[in-house]
C-alpha positions in Angstrom: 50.2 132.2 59.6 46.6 132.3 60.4 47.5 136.1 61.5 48.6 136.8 58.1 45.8 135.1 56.2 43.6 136.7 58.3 44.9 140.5 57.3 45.4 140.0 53.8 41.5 137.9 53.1 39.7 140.0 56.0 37.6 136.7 57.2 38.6 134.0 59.6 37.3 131.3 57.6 39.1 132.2 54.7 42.0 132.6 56.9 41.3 128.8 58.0 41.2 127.5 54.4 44.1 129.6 53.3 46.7 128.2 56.3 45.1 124.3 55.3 45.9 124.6 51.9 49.5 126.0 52.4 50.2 123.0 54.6 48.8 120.8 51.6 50.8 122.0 49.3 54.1 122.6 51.3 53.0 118.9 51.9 52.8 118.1 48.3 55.7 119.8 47.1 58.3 119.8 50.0 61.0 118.1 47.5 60.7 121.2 45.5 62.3 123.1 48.8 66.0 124.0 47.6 67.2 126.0 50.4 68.0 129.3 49.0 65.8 130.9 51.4 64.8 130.0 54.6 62.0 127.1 55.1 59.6 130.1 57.0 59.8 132.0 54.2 59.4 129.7 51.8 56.2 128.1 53.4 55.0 132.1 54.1 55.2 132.4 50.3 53.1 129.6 49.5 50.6 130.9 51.9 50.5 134.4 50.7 50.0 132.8 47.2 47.2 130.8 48.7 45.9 133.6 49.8 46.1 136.0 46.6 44.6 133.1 44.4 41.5 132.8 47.5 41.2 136.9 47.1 41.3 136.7 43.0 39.0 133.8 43.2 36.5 135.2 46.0 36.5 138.6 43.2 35.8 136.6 40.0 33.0 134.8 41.9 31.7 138.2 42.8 31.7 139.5 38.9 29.6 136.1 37.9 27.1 136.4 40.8 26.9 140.1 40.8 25.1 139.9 43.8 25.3 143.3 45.6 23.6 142.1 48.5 26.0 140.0 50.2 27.7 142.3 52.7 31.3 142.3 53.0 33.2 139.3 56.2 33.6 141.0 59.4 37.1 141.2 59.9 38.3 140.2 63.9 40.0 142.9 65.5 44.3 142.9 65.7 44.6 144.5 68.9 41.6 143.4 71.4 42.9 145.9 74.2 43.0 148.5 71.3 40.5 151.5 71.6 37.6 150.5 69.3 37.9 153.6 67.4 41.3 153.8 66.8 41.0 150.2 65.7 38.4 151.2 63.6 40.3 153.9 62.5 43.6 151.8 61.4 42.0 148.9 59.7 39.8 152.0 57.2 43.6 153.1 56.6 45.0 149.7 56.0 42.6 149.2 53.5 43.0 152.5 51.6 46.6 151.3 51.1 48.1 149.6 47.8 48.4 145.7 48.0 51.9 145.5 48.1 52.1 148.4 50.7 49.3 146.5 53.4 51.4 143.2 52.6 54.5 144.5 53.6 53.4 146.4 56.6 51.7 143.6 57.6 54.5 141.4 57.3 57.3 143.8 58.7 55.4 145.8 61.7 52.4 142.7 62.2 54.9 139.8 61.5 58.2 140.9 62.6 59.9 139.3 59.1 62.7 141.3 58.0 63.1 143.0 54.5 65.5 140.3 53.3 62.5 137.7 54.2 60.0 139.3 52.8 61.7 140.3 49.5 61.6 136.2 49.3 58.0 136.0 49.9 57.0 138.9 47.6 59.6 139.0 45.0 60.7 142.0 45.1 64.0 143.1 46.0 64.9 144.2 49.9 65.6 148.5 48.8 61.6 148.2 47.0 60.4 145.9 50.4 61.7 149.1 52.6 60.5 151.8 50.3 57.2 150.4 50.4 57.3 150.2 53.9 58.2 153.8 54.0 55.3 154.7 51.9 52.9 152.8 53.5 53.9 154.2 56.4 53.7 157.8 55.2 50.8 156.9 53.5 49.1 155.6 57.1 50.5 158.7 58.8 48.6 161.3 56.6 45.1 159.0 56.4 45.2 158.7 60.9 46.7 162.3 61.8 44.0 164.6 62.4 42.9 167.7 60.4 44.9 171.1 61.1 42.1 173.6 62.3 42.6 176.9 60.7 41.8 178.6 64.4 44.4 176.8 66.2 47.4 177.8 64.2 47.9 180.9 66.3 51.3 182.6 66.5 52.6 184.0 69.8 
């Protein structure tokens, strides 16, 4: 969960907060829980709700301070053993993505929830949660392949 919170609010702290305030309210309103999903994706729905209202909050705190000099959290790298630019690299193109696109490739290829589960957590049906998936990862494709040099398309 942490993982999660982590990708979609880019700062470990806020990824801290987030996962404590899902367990307070799953807490608070566990009686609510009627069982037509399963109780993983209904706790990973609170939490990306959790983490939605922390990014919309975090924005509108932005717009009253307009302070352009705080810099932007660090975020803590996915793959450690990755190679630090191709890291680098992956987490530009994750954030060029659409919301919904970075949430569900995060939750599918990061996660390892299937479409079903995370139609549940984002509302959306499973045929949109797989054609997002398919975009985004079109969409990451194009963004990390490298440029065609005109010299090196010879024929022979």
């Amino acid at each position: 969960m942490k993982n999660l919170a982590r990708n979609v609010l880019g700062s470990p702290a806020d990824a801290e907060d987030a996962v404590q305030d899902t367990f307070l309210k799953v807490q608070r309103s566990i009686t609510s829980f009627r069982g037509q999903s399963s109780f993983a994706t209904w706790t990973y729905r609170i939490l990306i709700n959790t983490c939605y209202d922390a990014r919309r909050s975090r924005m509108r705190k932005k717009e009253v301070a307009n302070d352009d000099s705080e810099e932007s959290p660090r975020r803590e790298p996915r793959a450690p053993g990755a190679h630090p630019t191709l890291r680098m690299a992956l987490e530009r193109a994750l954030e060029k993505l659409t919301r919904h696109q970075r949430d569900v490739f995060l939750l599918y290829e990061v996660e390892g929830f299937r479409h079903a589960e995370i139609a549940g957590m984002l509302e959306m049906t499973e045929t949109a949660s797989k054609n997002t998936l398919f975009q985004a990862k079109k969409n990451l494709r194009q963004m990390l392949e490298p440029p065609e040099r005109s010299g090196e398309a010879q024929t022979r």
